[in-house]
C-alpha positions in Angstrom: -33.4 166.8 -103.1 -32.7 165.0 -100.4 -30.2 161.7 -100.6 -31.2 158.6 -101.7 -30.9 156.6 -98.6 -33.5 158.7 -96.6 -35.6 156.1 -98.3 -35.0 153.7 -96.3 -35.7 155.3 -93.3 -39.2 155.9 -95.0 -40.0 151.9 -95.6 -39.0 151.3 -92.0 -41.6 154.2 -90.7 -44.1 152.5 -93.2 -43.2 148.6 -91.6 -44.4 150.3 -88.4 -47.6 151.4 -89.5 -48.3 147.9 -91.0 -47.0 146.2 -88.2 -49.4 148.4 -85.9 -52.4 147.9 -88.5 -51.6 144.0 -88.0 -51.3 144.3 -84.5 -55.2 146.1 -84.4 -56.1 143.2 -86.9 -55.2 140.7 -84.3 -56.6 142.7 -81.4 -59.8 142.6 -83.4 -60.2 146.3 -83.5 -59.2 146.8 -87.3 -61.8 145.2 -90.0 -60.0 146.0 -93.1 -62.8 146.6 -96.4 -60.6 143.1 -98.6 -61.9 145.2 -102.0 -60.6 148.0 -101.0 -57.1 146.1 -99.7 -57.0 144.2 -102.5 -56.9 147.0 -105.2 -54.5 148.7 -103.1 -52.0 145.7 -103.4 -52.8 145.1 -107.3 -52.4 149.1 -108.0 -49.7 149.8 -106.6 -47.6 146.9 -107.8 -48.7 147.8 -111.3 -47.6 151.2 -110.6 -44.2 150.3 -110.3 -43.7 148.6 -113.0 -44.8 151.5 -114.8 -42.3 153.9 -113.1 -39.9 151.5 -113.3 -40.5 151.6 -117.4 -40.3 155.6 -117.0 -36.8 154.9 -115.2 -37.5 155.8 -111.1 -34.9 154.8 -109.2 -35.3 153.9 -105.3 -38.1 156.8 -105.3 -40.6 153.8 -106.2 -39.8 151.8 -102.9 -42.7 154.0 -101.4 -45.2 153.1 -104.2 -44.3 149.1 -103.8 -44.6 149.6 -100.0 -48.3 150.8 -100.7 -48.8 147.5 -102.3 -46.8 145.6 -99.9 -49.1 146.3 -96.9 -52.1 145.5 -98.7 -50.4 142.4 -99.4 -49.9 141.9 -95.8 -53.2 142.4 -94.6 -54.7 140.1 -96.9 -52.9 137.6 -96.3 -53.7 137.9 -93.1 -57.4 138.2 -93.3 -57.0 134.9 -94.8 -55.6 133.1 -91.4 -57.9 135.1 -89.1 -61.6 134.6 -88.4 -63.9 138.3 -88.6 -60.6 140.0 -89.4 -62.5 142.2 -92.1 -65.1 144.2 -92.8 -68.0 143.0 -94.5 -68.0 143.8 -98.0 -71.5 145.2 -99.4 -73.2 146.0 -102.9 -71.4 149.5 -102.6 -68.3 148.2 -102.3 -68.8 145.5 -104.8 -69.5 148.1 -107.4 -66.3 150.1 -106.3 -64.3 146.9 -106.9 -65.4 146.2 -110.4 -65.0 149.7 -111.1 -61.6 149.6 -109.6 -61.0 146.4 -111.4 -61.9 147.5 -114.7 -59.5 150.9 -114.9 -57.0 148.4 -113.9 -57.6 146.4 -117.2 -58.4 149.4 -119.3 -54.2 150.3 -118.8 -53.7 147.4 -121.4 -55.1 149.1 -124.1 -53.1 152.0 -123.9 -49.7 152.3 -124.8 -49.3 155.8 -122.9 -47.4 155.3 -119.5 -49.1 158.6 -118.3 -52.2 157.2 -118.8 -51.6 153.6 -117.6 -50.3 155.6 -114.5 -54.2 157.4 -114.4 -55.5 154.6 -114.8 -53.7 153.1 -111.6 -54.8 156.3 -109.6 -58.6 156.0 -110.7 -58.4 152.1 -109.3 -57.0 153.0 -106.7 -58.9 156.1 -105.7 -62.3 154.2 -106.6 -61.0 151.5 -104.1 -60.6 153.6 -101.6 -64.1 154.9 -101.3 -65.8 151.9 -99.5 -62.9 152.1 -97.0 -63.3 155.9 -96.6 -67.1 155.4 -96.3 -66.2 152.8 -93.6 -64.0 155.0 -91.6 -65.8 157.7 -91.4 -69.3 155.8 -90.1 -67.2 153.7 -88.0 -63.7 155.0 -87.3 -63.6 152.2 -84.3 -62.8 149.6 -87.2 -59.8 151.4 -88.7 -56.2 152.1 -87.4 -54.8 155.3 -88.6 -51.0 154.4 -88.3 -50.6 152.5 -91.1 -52.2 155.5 -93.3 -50.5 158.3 -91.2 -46.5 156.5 -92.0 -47.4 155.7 -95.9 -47.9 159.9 -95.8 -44.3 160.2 -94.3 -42.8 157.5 -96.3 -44.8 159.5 -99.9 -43.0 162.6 -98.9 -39.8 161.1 -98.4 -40.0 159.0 -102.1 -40.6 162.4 -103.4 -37.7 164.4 -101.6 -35.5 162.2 -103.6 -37.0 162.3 -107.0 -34.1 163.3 -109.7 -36.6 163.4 -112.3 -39.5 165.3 -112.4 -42.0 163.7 -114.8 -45.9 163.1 -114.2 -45.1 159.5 -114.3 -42.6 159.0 -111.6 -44.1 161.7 -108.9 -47.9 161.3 -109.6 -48.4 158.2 -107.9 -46.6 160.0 -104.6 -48.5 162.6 -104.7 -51.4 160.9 -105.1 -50.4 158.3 -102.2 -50.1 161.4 -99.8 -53.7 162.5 -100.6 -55.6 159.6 -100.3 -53.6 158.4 -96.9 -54.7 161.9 -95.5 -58.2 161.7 -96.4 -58.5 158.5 -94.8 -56.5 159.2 -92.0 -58.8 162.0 -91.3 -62.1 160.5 -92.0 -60.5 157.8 -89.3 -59.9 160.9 -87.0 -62.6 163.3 -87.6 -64.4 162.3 -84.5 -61.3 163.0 -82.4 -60.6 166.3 -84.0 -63.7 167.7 -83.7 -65.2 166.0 -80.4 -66.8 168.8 -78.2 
């Protein structure tokens, strides 16, 4: 276990990735999937409430920076013209399906299943985007993916206790960021 305040060094890698996913926003190179972003922030940020309840001490900053930069970028979108992707019947149905695990956490009064719950929204979210990058990696930025892997792994180096509901979500946070990451890169890494 690593100390506590590595954390912050693991925010400040994840501001760079956001502020580089921005930066492609503005360039008009990045068309974020807004059902996929939107999840993202509303997941997370239930998330940590939930770890909170289960008593996670700084080792949820990397969970509310994964909401955060969703955040960000939708505010964003909002400001700038063709600044997203444009969202289809596929990725409609992945957004309600998102939506409703969200709302299905009400009804339970298990935190390790609230926390699934968050995971399956989120993870279901994540599939128009993943679709996205892998047809058209062009229209993605993998920094902001790539720095919420190193900013996971640090949240979990400095967990005190291990308990499905306070490491799940970083686990799960490193896995999705390195799927997409390498559906954004797949191209790259196997050009010939």
């Amino acid at each position: 276990m690593l100390s506590e305040n590595i954390i912050y060094i693991g925010v400040l890698i994840n501001l760079i990735g956001e502020f580089f996913y921005l930066r492609s926003m503005f360039l008009g190179h990045t068309k974020p999937n807004l059902v996929s972003w939107f999840i993202w922030m509303l997941a997370p940020f239930l998330g940590v409430f939930f770890q909170l309840k289960a008593g996670a001490g700084l080792s949820v900053l990397p969970v509310f920076m994964a909401g955060f930069g969703p955040f960000l970028v939708i505010i964003y979108s909002l400001f700038k013209k063709n600044a997203y992707w444009k969202i289809t019947f596929f990725d409609s149905i992945c957004g309600v399906v998102s939506f409703l695990a969200l709302i299905l956490y009400i009804f339970t009064h298990n935190l390790e299943i609230s926390i699934l719950f968050v995971i399956l929204s989120d993870g279901l979210a994540a599939i128009p985007t993943i679709v996205k990058s892998w047809k058209f990696p062009e229209t993605e930025s993998v920094y902001i993916y790539a720095f919420a892997i190193i900013n996971n792994i640090l949240g979990l180096f400095i967990i005190k206790e291990w308990s499905f509901s306070i490491y799940s979500l970083g686990i799960y946070f490193v896995l999705i960021n390195t799927i997409i990451s390498f559906s954004i890169l797949h191209k790259k890494i196997f050009k010939r």
